[in-house]
C-alpha positions as protocol buffer text, in pm:
chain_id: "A"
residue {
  index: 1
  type: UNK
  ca { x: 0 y: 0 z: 0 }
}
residue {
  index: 2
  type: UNK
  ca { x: 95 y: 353 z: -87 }
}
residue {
  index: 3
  type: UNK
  ca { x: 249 y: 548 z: 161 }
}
residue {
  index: 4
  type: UNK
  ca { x: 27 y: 839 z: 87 }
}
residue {
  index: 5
  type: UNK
  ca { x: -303 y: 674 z: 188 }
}
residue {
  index: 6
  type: UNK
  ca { x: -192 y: 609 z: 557 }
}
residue {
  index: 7
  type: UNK
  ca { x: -307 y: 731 z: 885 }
}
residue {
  index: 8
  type: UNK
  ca { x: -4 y: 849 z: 1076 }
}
residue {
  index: 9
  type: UNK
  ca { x: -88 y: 1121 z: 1283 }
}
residue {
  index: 10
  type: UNK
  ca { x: -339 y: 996 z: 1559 }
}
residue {
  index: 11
  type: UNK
  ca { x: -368 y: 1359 z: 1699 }
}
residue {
  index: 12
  type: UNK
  ca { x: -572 y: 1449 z: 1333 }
}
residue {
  index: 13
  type: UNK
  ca { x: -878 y: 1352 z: 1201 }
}
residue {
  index: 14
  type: UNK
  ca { x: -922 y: 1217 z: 846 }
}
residue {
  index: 15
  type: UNK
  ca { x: -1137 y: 1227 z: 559 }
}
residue {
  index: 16
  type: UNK
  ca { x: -1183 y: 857 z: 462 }
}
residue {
  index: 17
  type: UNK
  ca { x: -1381 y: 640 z: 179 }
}
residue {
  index: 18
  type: UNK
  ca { x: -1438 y: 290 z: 155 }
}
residue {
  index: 19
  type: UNK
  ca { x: -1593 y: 149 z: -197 }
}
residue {
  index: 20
  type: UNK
  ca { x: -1812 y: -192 z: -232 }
}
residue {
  index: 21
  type: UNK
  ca { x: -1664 y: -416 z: -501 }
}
residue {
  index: 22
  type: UNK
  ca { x: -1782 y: -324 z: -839 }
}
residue {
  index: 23
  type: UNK
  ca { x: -1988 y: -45 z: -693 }
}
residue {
  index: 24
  type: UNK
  ca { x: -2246 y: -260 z: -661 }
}
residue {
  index: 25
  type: UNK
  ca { x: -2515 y: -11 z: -472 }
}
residue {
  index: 26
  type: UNK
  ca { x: -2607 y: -238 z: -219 }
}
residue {
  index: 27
  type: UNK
  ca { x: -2624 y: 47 z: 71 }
}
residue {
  index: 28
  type: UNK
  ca { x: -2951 y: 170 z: -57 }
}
residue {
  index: 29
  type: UNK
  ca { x: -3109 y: -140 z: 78 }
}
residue {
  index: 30
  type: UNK
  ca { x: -3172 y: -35 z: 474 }
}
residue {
  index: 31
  type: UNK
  ca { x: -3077 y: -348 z: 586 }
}
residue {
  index: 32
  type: UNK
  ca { x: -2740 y: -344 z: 433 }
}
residue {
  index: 33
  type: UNK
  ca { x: -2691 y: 51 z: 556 }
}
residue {
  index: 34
  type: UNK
  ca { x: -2790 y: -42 z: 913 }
}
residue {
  index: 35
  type: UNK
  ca { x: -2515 y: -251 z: 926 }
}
residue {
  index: 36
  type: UNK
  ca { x: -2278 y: -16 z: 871 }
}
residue {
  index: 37
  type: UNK
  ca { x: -2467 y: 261 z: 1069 }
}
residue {
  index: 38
  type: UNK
  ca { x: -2429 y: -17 z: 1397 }
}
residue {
  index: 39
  type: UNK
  ca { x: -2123 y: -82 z: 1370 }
}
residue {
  index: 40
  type: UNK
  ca { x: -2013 y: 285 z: 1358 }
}
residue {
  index: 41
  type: UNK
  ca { x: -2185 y: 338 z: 1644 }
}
residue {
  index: 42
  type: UNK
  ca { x: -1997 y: 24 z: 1831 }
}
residue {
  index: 43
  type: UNK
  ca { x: -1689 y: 206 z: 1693 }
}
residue {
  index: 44
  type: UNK
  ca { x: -1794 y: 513 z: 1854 }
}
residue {
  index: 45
  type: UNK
  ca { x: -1896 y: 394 z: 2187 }
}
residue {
  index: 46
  type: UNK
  ca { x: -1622 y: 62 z: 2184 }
}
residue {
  index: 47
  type: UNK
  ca { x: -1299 y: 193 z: 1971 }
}
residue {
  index: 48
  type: UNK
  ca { x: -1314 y: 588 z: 2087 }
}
residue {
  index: 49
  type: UNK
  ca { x: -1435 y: 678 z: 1713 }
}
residue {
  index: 50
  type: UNK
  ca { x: -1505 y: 1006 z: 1651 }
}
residue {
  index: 51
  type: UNK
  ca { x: -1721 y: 1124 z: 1377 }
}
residue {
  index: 52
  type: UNK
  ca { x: -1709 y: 1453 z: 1218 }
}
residue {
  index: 53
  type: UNK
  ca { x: -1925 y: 1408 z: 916 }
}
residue {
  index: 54
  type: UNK
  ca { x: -2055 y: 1132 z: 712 }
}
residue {
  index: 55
  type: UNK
  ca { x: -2252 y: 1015 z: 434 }
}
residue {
  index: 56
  type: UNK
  ca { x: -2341 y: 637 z: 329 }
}
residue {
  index: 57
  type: UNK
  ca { x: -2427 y: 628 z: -35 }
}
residue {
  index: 58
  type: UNK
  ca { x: -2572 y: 345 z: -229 }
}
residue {
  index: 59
  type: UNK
  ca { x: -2228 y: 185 z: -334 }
}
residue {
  index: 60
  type: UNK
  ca { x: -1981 y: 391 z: -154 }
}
residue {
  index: 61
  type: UNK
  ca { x: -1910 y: 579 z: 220 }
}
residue {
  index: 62
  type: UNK
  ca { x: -1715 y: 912 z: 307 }
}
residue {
  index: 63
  type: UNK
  ca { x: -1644 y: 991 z: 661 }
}
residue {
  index: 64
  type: UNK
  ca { x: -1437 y: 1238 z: 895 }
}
residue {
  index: 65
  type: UNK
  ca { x: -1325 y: 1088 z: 1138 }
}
residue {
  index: 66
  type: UNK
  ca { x: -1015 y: 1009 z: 1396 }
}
residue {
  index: 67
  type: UNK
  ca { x: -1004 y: 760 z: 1683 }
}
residue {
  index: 68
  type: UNK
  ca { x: -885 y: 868 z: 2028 }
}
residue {
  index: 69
  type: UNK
  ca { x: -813 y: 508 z: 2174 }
}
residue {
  index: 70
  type: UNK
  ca { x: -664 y: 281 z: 1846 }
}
residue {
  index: 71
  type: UNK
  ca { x: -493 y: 339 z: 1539 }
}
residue {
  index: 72
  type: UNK
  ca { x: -745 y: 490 z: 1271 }
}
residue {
  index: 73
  type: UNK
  ca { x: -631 y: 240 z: 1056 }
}
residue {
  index: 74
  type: UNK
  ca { x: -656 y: -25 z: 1268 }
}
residue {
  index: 75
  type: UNK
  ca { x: -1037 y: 48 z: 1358 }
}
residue {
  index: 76
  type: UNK
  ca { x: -1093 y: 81 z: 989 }
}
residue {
  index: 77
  type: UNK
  ca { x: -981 y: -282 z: 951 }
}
residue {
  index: 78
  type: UNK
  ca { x: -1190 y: -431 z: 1176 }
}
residue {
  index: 79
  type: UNK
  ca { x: -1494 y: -234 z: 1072 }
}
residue {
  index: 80
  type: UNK
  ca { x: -1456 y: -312 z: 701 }
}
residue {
  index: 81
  type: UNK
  ca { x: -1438 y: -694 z: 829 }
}
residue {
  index: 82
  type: UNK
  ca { x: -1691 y: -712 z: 1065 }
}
residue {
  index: 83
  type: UNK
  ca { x: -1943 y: -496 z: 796 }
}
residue {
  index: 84
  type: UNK
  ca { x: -1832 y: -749 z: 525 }
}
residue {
  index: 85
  type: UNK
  ca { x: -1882 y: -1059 z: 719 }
}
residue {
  index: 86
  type: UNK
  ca { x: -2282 y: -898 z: 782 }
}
residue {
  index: 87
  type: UNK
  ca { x: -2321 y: -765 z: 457 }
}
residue {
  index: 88
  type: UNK
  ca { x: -2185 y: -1141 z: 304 }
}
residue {
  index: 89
  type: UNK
  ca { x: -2429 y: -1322 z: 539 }
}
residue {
  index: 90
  type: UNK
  ca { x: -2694 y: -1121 z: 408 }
}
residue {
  index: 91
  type: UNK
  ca { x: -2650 y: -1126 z: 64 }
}
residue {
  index: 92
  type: UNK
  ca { x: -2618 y: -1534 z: 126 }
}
residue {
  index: 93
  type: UNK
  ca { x: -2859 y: -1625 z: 243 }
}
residue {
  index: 94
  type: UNK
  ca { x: -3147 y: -1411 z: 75 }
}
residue {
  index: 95
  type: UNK
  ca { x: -3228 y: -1486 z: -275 }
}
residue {
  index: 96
  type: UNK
  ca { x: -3334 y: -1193 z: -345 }
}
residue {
  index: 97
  type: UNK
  ca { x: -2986 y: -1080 z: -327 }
}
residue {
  index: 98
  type: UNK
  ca { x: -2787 y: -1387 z: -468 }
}
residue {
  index: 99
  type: UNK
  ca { x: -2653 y: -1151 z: -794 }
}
residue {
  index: 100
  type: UNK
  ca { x: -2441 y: -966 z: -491 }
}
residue {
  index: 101
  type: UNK
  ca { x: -2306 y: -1268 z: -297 }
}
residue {
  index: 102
  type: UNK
  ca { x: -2198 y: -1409 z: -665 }
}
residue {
  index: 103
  type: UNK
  ca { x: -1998 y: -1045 z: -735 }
}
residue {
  index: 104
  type: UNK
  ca { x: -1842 y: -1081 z: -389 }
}
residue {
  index: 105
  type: UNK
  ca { x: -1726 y: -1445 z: -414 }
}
residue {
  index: 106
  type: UNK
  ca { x: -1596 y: -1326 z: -802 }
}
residue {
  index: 107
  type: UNK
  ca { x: -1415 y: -1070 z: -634 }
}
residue {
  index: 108
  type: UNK
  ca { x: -1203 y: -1306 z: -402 }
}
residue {
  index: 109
  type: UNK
  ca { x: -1066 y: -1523 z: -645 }
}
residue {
  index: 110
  type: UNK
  ca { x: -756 y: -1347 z: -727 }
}
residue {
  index: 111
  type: UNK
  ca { x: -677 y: -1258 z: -316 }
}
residue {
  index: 112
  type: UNK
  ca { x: -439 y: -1529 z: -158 }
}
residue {
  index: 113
  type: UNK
  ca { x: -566 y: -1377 z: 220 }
}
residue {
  index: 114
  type: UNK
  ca { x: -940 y: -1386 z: 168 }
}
residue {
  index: 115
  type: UNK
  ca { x: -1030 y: -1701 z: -81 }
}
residue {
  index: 116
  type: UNK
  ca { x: -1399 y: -1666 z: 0 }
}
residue {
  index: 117
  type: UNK
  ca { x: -1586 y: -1345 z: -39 }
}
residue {
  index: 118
  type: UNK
  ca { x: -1461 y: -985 z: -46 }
}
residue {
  index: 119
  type: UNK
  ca { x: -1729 y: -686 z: -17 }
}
residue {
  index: 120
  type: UNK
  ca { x: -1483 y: -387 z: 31 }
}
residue {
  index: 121
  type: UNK
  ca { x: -1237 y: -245 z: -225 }
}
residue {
  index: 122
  type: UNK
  ca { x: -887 y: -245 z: -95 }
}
residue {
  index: 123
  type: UNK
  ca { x: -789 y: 82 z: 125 }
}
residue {
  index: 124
  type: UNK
  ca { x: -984 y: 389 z: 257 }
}
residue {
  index: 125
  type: UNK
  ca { x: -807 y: 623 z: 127 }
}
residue {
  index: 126
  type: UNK
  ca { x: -749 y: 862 z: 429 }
}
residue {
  index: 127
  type: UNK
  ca { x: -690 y: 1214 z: 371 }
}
residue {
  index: 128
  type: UNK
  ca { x: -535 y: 1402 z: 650 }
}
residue {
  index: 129
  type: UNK
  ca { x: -749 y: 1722 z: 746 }
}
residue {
  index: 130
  type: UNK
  ca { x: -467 y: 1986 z: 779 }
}
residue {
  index: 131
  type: UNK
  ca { x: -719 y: 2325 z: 813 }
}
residue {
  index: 132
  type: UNK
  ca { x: -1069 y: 2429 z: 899 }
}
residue {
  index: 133
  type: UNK
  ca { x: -1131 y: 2500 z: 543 }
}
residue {
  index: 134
  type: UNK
  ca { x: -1021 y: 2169 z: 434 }
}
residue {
  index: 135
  type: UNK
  ca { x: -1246 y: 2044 z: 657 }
}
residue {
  index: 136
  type: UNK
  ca { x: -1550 y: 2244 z: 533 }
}
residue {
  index: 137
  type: UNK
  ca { x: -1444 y: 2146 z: 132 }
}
residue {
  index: 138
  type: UNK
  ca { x: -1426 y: 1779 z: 256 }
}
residue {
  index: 139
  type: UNK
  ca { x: -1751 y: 1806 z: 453 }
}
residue {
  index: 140
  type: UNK
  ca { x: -1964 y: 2036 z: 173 }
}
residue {
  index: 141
  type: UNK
  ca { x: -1830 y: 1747 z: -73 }
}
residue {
  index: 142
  type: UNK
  ca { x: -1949 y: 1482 z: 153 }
}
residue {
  index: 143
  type: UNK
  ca { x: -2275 y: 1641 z: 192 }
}
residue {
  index: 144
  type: UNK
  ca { x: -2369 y: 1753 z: -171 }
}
residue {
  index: 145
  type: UNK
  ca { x: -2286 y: 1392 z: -286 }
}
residue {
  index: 146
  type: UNK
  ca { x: -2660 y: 1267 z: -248 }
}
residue {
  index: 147
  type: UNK
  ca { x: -2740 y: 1579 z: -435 }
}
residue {
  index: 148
  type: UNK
  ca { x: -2433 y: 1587 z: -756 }
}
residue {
  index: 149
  type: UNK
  ca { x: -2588 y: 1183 z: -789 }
}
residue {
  index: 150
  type: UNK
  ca { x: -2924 y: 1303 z: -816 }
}
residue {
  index: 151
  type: UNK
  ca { x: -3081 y: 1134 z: -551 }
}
residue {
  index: 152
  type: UNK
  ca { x: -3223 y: 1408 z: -353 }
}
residue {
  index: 153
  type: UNK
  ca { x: -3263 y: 1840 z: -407 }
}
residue {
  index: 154
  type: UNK
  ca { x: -3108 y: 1937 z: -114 }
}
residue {
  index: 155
  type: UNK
  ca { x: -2843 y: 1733 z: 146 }
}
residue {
  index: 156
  type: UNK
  ca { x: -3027 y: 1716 z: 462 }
}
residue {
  index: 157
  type: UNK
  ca { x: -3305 y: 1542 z: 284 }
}
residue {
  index: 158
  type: UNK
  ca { x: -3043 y: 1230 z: 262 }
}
residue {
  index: 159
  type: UNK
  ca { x: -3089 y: 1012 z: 577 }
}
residue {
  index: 160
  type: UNK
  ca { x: -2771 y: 849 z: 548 }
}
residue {
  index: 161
  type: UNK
  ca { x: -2546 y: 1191 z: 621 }
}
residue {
  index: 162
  type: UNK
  ca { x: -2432 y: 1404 z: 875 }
}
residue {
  index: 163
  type: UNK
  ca { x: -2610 y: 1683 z: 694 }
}
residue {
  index: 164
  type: UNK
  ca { x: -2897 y: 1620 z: 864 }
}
residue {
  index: 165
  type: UNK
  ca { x: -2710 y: 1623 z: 1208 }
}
residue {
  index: 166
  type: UNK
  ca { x: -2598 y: 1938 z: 1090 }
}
residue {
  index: 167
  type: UNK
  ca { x: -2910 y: 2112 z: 977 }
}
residue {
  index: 168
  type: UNK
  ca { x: -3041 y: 1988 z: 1307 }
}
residue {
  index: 169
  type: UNK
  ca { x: -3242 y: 1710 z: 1194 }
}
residue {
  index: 170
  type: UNK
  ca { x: -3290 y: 1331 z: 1332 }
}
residue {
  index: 171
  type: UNK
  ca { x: -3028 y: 1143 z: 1186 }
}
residue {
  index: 172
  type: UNK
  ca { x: -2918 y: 781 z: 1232 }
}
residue {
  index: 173
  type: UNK
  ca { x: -2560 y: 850 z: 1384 }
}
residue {
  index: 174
  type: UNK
  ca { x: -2439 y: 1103 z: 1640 }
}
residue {
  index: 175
  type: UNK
  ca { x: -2130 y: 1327 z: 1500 }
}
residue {
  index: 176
  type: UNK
  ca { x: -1885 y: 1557 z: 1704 }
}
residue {
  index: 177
  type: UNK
  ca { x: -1939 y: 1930 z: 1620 }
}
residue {
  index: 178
  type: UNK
  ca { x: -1683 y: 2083 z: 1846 }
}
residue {
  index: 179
  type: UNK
  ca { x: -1421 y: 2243 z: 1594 }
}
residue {
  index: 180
  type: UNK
  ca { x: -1183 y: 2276 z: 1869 }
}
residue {
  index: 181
  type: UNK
  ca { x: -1223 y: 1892 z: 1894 }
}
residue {
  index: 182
  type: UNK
  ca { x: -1077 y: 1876 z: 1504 }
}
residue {
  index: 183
  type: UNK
  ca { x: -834 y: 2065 z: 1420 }
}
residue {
  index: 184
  type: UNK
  ca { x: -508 y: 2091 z: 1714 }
}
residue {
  index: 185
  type: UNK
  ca { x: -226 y: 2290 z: 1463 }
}
C-alpha cells in the first residue's frame, strides 16, 4: 500500500472512503446501511471513534473521522471486516440478493488472504485534514454527494449523512461538532 493513503498522525482527524466491489449499490437497501450505521456506532462507543461528518451512499461511504483510543487504521480494519462478514451473510442467504453474494465471491478469487468473499475495495483512502477549510471542502463534498448523484434536491433530505445532524435534523448516527475537537495545529 501507498504510503500516501496512511493514517499516521493519531492527533488528526481524516477524511476517509471505503468502496463496495464493483460499486455494486447495495447500501440503498436499509438493511445493508444499518449494518454499517451499527457498527459505527460500536466504533464510537467501543474503539473511541469520533465522527465529524458522514454520508453512506448506495455503493460507496465518506467519513471524517479520527479515533482517540486505536490506530485509525486499525479500527478501519476491523470495521470493514466485521461490515463485510454482515453484509456477506446477508447477501447469502437471501435470494433476493444472490446476484451480490456471486460479485463478492468473483471478487475473491484473485486474493491469496481472503479465498472466500470480499465486499470492500482495498484501502480507505485517508486524507489528512490539515485546516478548517479543508475540513469544510471535505464536509460540503461529503454532503452535496446525495445531491451531484441526483438522488435528492437538497443534502439534509439524505438520511444516510451528517447533513442532517448538521441542519439539526434526526439522523441515524451522532457526529462531534466541536471544531476545537478537530483541528489541534
Amino acid at each position: 500500500m501507498s504510503e500516501q493513503y496512511k493514517a499516521f498522525d493519531a492527533e488528526s482527524p481524516y477524511f476517509i472512503t471505503f468502496t463496495v466491489v464493483e460499486w455494486i449499490p447495495l447500501l440503498n437497501i436499509p438493511e445493508f446501511a444499518s449494518i454499517l450505521i451499527d457498527s459505527l456506532k460500536f466504533c464510537v462507543q467501543n474503539k473511541g471513534l469520533l465522527i465529524f461528518g458522514y454520508c453512506i451512499m448506495p455503493s460507496h461511504a465518506h467519513l471524517i473521522v479520527k479515533s482517540e483510543l486505536f490506530p485509525l487504521g486499525s479500527v478501519i480494519r476491523d470495521f470493514k471486516k466485521f461490515t463485510a462478514t454482515q453484509i456477506s451473510e446477508g447477501t447469502k442467504k437471501d435470494e433476493k440478493y444472490h446476484e451480490y453474494f456471486k460479485a463478492f465471491q468473483n471478487s475473491a478469487i484473485e486474493i491469496k488472504r481472503n479465498k472466500y468473499v470480499k465486499v470492500w475495495q482495498d484501502g480507505y483512502h485517508p486524507e489528512i485534514i490539515f485546516s478548517n477549510k479543508f475540513f469544510f471542502q471535505k464536509l460540503n463534498y461529503i454532503h452535496n454527494n446525495p445531491v451531484v448523484a441526483g438522488l435528492v434536491d437538497k443534502p439534509e433530505v439524505y438520511y444516510y449523512s451528517s447533513a442532517r445532524n448538521y441542519a439539526g435534523l434526526d439522523a441515524p448516527i451522532g457526529i462531534i461538532f466541536e471544531s476545537q475537537q478537530l483541528i489541534r495545529y
